[in-house]
C-alpha positions in Angstrom: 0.0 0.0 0.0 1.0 3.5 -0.2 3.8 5.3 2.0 1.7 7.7 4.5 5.1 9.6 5.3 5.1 12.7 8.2 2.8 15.5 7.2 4.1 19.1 7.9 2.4 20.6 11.1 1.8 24.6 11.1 -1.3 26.6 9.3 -1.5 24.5 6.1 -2.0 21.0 7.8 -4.4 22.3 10.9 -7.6 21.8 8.4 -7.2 18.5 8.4 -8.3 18.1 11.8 -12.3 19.6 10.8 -12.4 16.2 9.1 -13.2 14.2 11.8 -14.0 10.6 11.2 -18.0 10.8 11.8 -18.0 14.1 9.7 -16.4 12.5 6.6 -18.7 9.7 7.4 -21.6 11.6 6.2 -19.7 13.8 3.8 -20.9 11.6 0.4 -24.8 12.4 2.2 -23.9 16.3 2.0 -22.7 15.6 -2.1 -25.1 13.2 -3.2 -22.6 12.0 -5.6 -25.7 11.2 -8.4 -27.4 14.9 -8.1 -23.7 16.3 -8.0 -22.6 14.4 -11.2 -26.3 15.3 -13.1 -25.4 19.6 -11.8 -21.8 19.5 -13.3 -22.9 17.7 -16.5 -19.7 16.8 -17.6 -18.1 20.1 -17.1 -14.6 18.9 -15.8 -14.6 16.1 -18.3 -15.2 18.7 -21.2 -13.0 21.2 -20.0 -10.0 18.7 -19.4 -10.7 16.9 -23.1 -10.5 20.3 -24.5 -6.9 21.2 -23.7 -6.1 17.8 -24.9 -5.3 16.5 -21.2 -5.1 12.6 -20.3 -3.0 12.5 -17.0 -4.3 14.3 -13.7 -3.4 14.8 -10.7 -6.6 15.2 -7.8 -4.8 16.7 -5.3 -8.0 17.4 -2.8 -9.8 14.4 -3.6 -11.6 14.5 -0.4 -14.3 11.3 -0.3 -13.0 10.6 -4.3 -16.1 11.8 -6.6 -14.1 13.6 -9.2 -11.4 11.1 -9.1 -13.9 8.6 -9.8 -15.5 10.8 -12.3 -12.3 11.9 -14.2 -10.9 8.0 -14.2 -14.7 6.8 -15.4 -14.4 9.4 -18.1 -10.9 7.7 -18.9 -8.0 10.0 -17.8 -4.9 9.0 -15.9 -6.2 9.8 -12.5 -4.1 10.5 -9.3 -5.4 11.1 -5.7 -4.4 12.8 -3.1 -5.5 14.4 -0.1 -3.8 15.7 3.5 -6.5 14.5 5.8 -6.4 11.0 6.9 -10.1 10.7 7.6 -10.7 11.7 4.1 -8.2 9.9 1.8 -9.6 6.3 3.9 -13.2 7.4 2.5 -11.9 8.0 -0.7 -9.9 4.8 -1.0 -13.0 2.7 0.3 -15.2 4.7 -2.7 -12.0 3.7 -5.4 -13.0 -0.1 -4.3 -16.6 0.3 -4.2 -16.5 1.3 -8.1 -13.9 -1.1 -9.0 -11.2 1.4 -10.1 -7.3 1.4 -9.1 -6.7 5.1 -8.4 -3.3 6.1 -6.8 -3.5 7.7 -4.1 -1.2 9.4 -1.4 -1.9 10.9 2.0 0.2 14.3 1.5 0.1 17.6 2.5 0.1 20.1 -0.8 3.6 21.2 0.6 4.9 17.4 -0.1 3.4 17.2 -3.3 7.0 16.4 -4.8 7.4 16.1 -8.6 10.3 14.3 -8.5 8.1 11.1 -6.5 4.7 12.0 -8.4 6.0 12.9 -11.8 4.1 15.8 -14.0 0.8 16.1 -15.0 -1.5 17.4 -18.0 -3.7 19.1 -15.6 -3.9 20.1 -11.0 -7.3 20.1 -10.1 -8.4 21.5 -7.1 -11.7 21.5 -6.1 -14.5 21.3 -3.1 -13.0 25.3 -2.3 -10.1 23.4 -0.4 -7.5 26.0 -1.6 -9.2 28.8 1.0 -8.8 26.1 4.2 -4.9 28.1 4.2 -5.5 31.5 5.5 -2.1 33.2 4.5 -1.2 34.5 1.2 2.2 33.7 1.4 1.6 29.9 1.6 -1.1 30.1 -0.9 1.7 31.4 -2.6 3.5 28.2 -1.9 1.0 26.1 -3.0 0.5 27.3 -5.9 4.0 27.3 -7.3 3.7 23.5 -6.1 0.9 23.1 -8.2 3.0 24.7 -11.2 5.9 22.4 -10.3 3.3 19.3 -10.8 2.0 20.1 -14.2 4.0 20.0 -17.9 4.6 22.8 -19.6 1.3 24.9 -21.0 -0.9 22.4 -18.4 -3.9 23.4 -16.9 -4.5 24.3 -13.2 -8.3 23.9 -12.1 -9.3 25.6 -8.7 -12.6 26.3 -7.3 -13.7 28.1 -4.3 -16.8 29.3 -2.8 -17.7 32.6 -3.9 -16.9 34.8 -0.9 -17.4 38.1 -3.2 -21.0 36.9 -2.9 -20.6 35.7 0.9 -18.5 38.8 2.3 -21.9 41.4 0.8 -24.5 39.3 2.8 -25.5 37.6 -0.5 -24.9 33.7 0.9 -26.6 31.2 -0.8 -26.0 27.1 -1.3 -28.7 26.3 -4.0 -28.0 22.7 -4.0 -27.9 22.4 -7.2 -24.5 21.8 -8.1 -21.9 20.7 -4.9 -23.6 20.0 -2.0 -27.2 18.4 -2.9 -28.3 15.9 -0.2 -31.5 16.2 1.2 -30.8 15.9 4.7 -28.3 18.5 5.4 -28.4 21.8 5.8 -25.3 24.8 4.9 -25.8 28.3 6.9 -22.9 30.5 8.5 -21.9 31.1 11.6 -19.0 34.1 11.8 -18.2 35.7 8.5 -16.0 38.5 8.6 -13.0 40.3 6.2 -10.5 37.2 7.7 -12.5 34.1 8.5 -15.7 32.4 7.2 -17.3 29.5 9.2 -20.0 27.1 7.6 -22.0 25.1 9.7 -23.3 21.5 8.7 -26.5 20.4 10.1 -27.5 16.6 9.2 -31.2 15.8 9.6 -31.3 18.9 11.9 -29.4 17.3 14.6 -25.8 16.3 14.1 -23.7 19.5 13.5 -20.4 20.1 11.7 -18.2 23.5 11.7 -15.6 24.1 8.9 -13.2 27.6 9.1 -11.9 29.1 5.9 -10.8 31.8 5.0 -12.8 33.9 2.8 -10.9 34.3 -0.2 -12.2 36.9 -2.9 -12.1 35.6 -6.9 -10.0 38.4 -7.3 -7.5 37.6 -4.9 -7.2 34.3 -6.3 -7.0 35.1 -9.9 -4.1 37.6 -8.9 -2.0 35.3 -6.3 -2.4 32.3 -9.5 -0.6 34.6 -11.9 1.6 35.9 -10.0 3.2 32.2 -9.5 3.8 30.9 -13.3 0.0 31.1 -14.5 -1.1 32.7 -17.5 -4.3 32.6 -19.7 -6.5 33.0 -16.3 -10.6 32.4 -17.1 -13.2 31.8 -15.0 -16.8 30.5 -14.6 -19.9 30.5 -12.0 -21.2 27.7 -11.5 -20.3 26.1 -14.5 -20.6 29.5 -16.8 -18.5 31.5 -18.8 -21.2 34.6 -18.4 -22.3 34.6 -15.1 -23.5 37.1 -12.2 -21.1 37.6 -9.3 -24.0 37.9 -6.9 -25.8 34.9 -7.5 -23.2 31.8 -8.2 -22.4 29.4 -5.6 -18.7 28.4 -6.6 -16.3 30.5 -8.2 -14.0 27.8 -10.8 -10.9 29.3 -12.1 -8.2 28.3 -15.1 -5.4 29.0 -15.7 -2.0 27.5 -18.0 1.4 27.1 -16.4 3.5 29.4 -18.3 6.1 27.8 -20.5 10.1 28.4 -19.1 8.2 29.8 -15.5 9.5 28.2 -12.9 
């Protein structure tokens, strides 16, 4: 089986301790892998096909659904993930569905090209990028994302939209990432440095995550400042979309040939 070597301690790796074991339990209940899959109608598949991609590397893959997804659709798929809790759930979701996914329990900060190898395409998703609160290790992760991927391949983030969140416009339509039917997504503090979402299964069990509350534009500027170029991006799964009313903001960008 895979080596789970040390993980780095310090602000990066604290998030992995939200995930505790009876959260990421219910975690595929707050997806609802089927209504998720029918909301993005294909639109990671498409947009990796059409920049030519076949290897990629997941490297939040929290519980496994786009890893599953992506290998289904028939890419070279890679997971990884820094929380323990959630790479065992993914793992266990790789056998369910019969599929032999790599995967590695790793911090992003030993996400090491030399071990992994390069990659058509980073993805990035469930808003996991704003779980590090400092730019400067953003920063850091993203020129580890750019050390993963060939030259001219594609970076996928997403990230809830906090432009939205920050001006008292929250919404979670369920419509696209978290669909179950027994769980509920409100806020607790929201403020200029931390957001807090509150999980509430069946209207009982309760769940906190803290984020930080990362603007699209902030994003968009931090990804090309670290070897990105050729930056678009889309809410909720459009190209021509309204700020105010997406859930997710889903950025890409190209690592920038000779930019290391």
């Amino acid at each position: 089986m895979n080596q789970m070597p040390k993980q780095p301690n310090g602000p990066i790796a604290r998030y992995s301790t939200q995930y505790s074991a009876d959260f990421v339990e219910r975690w595929d209940e707050l997806v609802d892998w089927e209504k998720r899959k029918a909301g993005e109608s294909g639109f990671f598949e498409n947009l990796l096909r059409n920049h030519g991609v076949q290897t990629v590397i997941d490297v939040s893959t929290g519980s496994g659904f786009h890893a599953v997804q992506l290998k289904q659709a028939g890419f070279d798929v890679v997971a990884t993930d820094g929380s323990p809790t959630m790479l065992t759930k993914a793992r266990a979701n790789f056998r369910r569905y019969g599929l032999a996914i790599p995967s590695h329990h790793r911090d992003w900060r030993a996400l090491d090209p030399q071990e992994l190898g390069q990659f058509d395409a980073v993805v990035c998703l469930g808003s996991s990028l704003c779980h590090v609160f400092e730019a400067s290790e953003r920063l850091d992760v993203l020129q580890t994302f750019r050390a993963l991927l060939k030259p001219g391949g594609l970076l996928v983030v997403d990230q809830r939209n906090f432009f939205a969140i920050r001006a008292g416009h929250f919404k979670s339509s369920g419509h696209y990432y978290y669909c179950g039917t027994h769980v509920s997504v409100s806020l607790g503090e929201v403020n200029a440095h931390l957001c807090e979402f509150i999980y509430r299964f069946d209207n009982a069990e309760q769940y906190r995550l803290q984020v930080y509350p990362l603007l699209p534009g902030e994003l968009t500027q931090e990804v090309l400042a670290c070897g990105f170029s050729e930056h678009a991006s889309y809410g909720d799964f459009l190209a021509d979309y309204d700020m105010m009313q997406c859930d997710f903001v889903i950025h890409t960008a190209l690592a920038a040939r000779g930019a290391l």
